[in-house]
C-alpha positions as CSV (number, residue, x, y, z in Angstrom):
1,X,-53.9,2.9,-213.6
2,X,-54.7,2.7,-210.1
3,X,-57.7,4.1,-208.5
4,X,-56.8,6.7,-205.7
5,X,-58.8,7.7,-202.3
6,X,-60.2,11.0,-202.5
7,X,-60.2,12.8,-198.9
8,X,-63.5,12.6,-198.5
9,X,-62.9,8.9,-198.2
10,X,-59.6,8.6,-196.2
11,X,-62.3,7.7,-193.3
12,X,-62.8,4.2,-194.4
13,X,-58.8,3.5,-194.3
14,X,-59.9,3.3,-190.1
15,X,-63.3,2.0,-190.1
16,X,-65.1,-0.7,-188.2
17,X,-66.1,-3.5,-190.9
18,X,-69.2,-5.8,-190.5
19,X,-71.5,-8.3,-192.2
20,X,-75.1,-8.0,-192.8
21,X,-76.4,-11.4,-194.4
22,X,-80.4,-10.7,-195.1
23,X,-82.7,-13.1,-196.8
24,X,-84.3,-11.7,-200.4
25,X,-85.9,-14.1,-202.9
26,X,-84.9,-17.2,-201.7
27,X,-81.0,-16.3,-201.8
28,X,-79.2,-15.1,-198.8
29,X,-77.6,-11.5,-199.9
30,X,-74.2,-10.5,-198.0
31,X,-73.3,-6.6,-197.5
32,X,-70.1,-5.0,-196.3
33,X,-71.4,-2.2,-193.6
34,X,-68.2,0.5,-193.0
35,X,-68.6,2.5,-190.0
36,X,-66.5,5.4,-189.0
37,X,-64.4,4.8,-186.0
38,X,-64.5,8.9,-185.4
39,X,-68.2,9.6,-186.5
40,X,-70.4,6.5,-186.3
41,X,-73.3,7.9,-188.3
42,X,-71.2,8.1,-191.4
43,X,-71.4,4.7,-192.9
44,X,-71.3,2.7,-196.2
45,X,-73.0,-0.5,-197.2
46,X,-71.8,-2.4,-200.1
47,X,-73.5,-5.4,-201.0
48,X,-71.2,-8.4,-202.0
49,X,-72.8,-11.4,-203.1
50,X,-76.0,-13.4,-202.7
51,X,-75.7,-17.5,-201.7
52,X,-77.7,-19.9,-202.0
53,X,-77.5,-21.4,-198.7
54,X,-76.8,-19.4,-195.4
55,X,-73.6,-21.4,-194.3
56,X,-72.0,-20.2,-197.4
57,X,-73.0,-16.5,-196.9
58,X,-71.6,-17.1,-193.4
59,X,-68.2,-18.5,-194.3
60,X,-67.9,-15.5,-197.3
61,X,-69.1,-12.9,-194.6
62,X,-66.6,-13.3,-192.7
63,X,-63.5,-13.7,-195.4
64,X,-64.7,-10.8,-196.8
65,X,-64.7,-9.0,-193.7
66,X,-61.5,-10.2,-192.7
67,X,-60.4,-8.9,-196.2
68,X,-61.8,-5.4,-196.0
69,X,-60.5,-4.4,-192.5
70,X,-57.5,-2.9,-192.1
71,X,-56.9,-4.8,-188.7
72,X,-57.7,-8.4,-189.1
73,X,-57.7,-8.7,-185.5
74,X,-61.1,-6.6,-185.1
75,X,-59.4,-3.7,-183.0
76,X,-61.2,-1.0,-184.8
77,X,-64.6,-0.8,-183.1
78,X,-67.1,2.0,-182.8
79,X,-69.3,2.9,-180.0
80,X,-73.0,1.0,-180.8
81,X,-74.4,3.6,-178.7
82,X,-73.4,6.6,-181.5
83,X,-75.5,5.1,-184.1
84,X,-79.0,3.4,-184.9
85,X,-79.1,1.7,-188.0
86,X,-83.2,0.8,-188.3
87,X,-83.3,-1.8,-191.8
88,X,-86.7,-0.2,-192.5
């Protein structure tokens, strides 16, 4: 059985995909961030993976980005002036 998108999450079919590699307990964690193209302060952060080193957190940040954006070119961009994401 396959898992279906509900409407409420058709936005993320269009949205901007990017990395967020932080440093927690001595392992560096990677997170997907999804931004919506058509309302920037909508967005979704799903943590991947932690690495041991931050080369390889790198070098899976951006596969997985590749991966989860619908254009692999990067065309989907949102304005970084429509949002302020503050880590605190």
């Amino acid at each position: 059985m396959s898992k279906r998108n509900t409407p409420k999450d058709d936005w993320l079919l269009n949205a901007e995909v990017q990395t967020k590699i932080t440093y927690i307990s001595g392992r560096w964690e990677v997170s997907l961030v999804f931004i919506d193209t058509k309302d920037p302060k909508r967005i979704l952060v799903k943590r991947i993976n932690d690495f041991r080193s931050k080369r390889l957190a790198e070098i899976n940040a951006n596969y997985m980005q590749k991966t989860a954006a619908k254009d692999s070119r990067g065309t989907q961009k949102a304005n970084k002036n429509d949002y302020d994401i503050n880590n605190n």
